[in-house]
N, C-alpha and C positions, 0 to 999 in steps of 0.2 A: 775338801776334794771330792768327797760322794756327790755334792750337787755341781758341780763345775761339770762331772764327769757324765753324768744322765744325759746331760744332751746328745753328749759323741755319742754314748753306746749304741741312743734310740736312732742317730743317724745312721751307722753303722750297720745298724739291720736292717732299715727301712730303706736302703739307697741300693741294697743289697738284691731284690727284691725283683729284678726284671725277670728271671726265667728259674724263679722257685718252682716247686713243683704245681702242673697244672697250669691255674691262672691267676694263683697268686704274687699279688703287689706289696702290699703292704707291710705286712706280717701281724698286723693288728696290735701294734706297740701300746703299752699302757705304761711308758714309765715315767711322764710329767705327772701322774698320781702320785708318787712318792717325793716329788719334790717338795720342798716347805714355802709356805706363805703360798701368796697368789699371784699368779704367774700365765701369762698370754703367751701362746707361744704359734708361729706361721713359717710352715715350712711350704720350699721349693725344687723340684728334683725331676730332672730331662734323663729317660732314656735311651737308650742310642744302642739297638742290638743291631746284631750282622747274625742271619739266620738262611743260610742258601746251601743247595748243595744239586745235584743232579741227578733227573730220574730214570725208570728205567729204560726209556726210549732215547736216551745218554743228551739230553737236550738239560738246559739249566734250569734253575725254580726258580733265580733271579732273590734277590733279600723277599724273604715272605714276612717275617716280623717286620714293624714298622715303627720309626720313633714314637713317645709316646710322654705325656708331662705327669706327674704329682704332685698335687697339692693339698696338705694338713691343717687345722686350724684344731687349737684346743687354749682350754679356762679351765685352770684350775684355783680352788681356795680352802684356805680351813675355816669349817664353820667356828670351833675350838680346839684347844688341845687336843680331843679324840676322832673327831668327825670331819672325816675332807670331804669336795666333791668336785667333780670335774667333767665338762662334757666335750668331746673329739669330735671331727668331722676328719673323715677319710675317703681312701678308695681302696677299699679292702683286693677286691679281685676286677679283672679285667682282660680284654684279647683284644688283637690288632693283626690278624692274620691275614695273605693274601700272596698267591700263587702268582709269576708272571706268566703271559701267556705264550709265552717261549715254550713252556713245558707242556705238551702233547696230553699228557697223561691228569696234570692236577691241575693245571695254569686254567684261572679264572674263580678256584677255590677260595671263598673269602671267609672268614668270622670275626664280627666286630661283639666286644660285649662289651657293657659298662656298669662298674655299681659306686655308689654314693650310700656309706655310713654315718649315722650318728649315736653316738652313744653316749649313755648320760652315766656317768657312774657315783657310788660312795663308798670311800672306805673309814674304817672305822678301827681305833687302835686299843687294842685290849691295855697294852701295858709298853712300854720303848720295845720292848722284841716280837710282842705276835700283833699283829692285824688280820681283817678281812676285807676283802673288796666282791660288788657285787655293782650288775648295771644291767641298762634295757638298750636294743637297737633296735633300730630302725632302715632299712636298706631299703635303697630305691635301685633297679635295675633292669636291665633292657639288654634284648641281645639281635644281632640280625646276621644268619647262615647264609652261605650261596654255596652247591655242590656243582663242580664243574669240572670236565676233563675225561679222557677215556677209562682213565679207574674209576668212574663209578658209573660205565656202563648205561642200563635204560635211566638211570636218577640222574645223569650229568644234567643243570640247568635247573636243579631244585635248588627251592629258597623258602625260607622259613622267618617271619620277622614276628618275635615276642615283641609286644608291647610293653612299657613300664610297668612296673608293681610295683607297691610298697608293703615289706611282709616285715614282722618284728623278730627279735632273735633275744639272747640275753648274755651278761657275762658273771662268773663267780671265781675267787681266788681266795686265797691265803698267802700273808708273806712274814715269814722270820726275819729280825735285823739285830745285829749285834753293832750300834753307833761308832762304840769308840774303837772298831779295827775295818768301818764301813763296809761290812757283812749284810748282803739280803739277797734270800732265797727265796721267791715269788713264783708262785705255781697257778694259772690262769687257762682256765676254762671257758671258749666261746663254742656258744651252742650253735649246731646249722638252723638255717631261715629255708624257710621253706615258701617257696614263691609260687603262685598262680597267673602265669604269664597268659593275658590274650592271642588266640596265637589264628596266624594266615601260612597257608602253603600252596605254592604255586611251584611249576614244571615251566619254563620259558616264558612267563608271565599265566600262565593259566592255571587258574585254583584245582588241588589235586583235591580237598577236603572240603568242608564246611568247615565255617570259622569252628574253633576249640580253645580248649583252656589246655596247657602242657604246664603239670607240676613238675618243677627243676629246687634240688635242696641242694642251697650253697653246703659247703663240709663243716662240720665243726671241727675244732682244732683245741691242741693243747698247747701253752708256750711254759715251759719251765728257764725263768730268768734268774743270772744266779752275779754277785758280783763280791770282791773282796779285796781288802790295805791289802799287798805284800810287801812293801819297803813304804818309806817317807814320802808322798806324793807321790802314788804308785799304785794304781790296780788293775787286777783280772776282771774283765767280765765275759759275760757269754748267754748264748740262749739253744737249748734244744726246741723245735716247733715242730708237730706232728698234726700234718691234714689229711682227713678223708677225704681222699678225692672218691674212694671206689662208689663212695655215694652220690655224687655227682652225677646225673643223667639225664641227656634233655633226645626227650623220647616224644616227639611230637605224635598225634594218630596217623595223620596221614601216611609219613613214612616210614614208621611201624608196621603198619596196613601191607604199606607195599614191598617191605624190603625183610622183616620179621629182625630186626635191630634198631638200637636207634642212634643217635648219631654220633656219641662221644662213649667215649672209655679209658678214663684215665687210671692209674696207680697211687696207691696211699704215699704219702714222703714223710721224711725227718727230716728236716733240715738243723746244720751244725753251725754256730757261730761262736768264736772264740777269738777276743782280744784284750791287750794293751792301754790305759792311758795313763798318761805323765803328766802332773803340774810342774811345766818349767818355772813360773814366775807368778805374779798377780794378775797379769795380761795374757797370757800365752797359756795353752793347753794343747797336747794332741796325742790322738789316738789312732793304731792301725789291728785289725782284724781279720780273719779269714773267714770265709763262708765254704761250707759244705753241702752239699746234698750227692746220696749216693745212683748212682746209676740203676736203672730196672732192666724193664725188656725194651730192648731197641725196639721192638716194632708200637710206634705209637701213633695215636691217631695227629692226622695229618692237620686237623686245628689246631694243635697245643706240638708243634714237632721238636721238640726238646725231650733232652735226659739226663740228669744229672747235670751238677756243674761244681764248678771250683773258681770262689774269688776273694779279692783283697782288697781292702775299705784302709782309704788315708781320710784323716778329717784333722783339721784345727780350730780350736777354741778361741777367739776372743776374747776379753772381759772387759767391760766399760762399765763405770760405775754398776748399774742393775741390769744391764742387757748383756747377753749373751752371746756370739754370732758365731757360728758354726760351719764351717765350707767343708767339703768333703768330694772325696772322687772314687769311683770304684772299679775296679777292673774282673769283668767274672769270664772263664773258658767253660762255655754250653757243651756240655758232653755231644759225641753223638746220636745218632737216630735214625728209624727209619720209618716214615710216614707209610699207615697200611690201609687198604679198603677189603673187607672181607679175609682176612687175615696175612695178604701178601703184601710183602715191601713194594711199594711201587716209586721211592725214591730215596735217597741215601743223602742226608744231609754232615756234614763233618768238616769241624777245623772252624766252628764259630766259638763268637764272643757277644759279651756286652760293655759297652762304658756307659755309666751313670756318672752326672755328676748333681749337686744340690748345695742348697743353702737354707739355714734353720735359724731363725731369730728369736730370743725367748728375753722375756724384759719381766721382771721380779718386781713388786709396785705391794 
């Protein structure tokens, strides 16, 4: 049942994932490491937020969040009894922001970001209850700003386009397992990446700066994964995850220069996950959990306009011979918020959601 069950739980988190805290997607799952033998595994997952609300010139923002896909790929094998290894490709963090221009005050405000993980990892098993695990990444990412609208004043019609970088990062954990009641307590450590983006700024197409370099450190984060039997084909799992966002900062010169701020400021989060799953049968599995993350200060910056949220992950298992298939749907209520420039609300968003849905294929060989 512990391996039937790995699938739902890492879908459950990961699907979970559209309006964590900041600009987190993914949550950096590592739980096809614990599975046994060698194992492929290709996931698929559509966002679908509804993020609108109206500003203070009482005119609409129109949806600023924008659909949005995921897509996972990971190998994993055991070298022998002790030694696995396993390399993930993800999309750790991400944005897809954008103002209509209905809105007087932010409408024409855009931030698109993307990043692209790999990581290679090993873990390595003391004895059936303690391991360690430990790996390298590699992040490729890009971001492009647009400031637009009467909240920000002389800067409305700044634009900032980072180019790609690829910067390294790493990962380190420990995990306790007690097999025979499907116990393991996994505590995971990703360090932040720190990236050197080539960086342009322009004011209505006209460069404000000379090209530059703008250092941005993605957060490092902690996930403490915990899961356990309570009845016959029956268990708990869950994950606390905590990101630094407050390190988070994309502080270009130029508008630094001009403004003596820079352009994001987001808040630390925890986020809660706690659920469910049941082996009905030899075919049939399924699992439902709840997502948490707690509210901060409404006033947040107007690329990331979310706070806090609350949702609920259905997924079902498959089983065919050695392949695994996984479908899942999620339902989250996006707390609300109130996007600021210079520390004043200049719009009031409230009464969003998101539905995710996804598909996870995993085949044991």
């Amino acid at each position: 049942m512990k391996h039937v069950l790995l699938t739902a739980s890492t879908f459950a988190v990961a699907a979970s994932g559209a309006f964590a805290g900041g600009i987190d997607r993914s949550g950096q799952d590592l739980g096809l490491l614990f599975e046994k033998g060698r194992v492929v595994e290709l996931s698929f997952g559509q966002i679908m937020p509804t993020v609108e609300g109206t500003d203070l010139a009482g005119q609409p923002t129109g949806n600023v969040a924008k659909d949005y896909t995921q897509i996972g790929l990971s190998y994993k094998y055991d070298v022998n009894d002790r030694l696995s290894f396993a390399i993930n490709l993800d999309q750790p963090f991400g944005a897809d922001v954008e103002y209509g221009a209905t809105s007087p005050l932010l409408g024409g405000t855009i931030a698109s970001a993307t990043s692209t993980a790999v990581t290679g990892l090993l873990r390595y098993k003391f004895n059936e209850n303690f391991s360690v695990h430990a790996g390298i990444t590699a992040d490729r990412a890009s971001a492009s700003i647009t400031l637009k609208g009467l909240a920000y004043g002389p800067v409305s019609g700044y634009n900032v386009d980072l180019a790609t970088d690829v910067a390294p990062g790493y990962v380190v954990g420990v995990a306790y397992e007690r097999p025979d009641i499907a116990l393991r307590l996994a505590l995971t450590y990703n360090s932040e990446i720190k990236h050197k983006f080539d960086t342009l700024e322009t004011i209505n197409g006209v460069p404000i700066a000379a090209p530059s370099v703008t250092d941005v450190t993605l957060p490092q984060s902690i996930n403490f994964d915990f899961q356990s039997g309570i009845a016959a084909n029956t268990l708990i799992f869950g994950q606390v995850r905590y990101v630094d966002w407050s390190a988070f900062l994309v502080d270009p010169a130029g508008f630094v220069g001009a403004t003596g701020s820079g352009l994001i400021d987001l808040q630390d989060t925890v986020t809660y996950t706690l659920g469910v799953g049941r082996k009905f049968n030899d075919t049939w599995s399924g699992v439902v959990s709840v997502q948490y993350e707690k509210e901060g200060n409404p006033l947040v910056s107007p690329l990331a306009p979310t706070n806090g949220r609350m949702g609920v992950s259905l997924a079902a298992i498959y089983t065919v011979g050695n392949m695994k298939i996984t479908t899942g749907i999620n339902y989250t209520k996006v707390g609300d918020a109130q996007p600021e420039t210079a520390g004043v609300a200049r719009a009031s968003m409230e009464g969003n959601t998101s539905v995710g849905v996804g598909i996870k294929v995993a085949y044991t060989f």
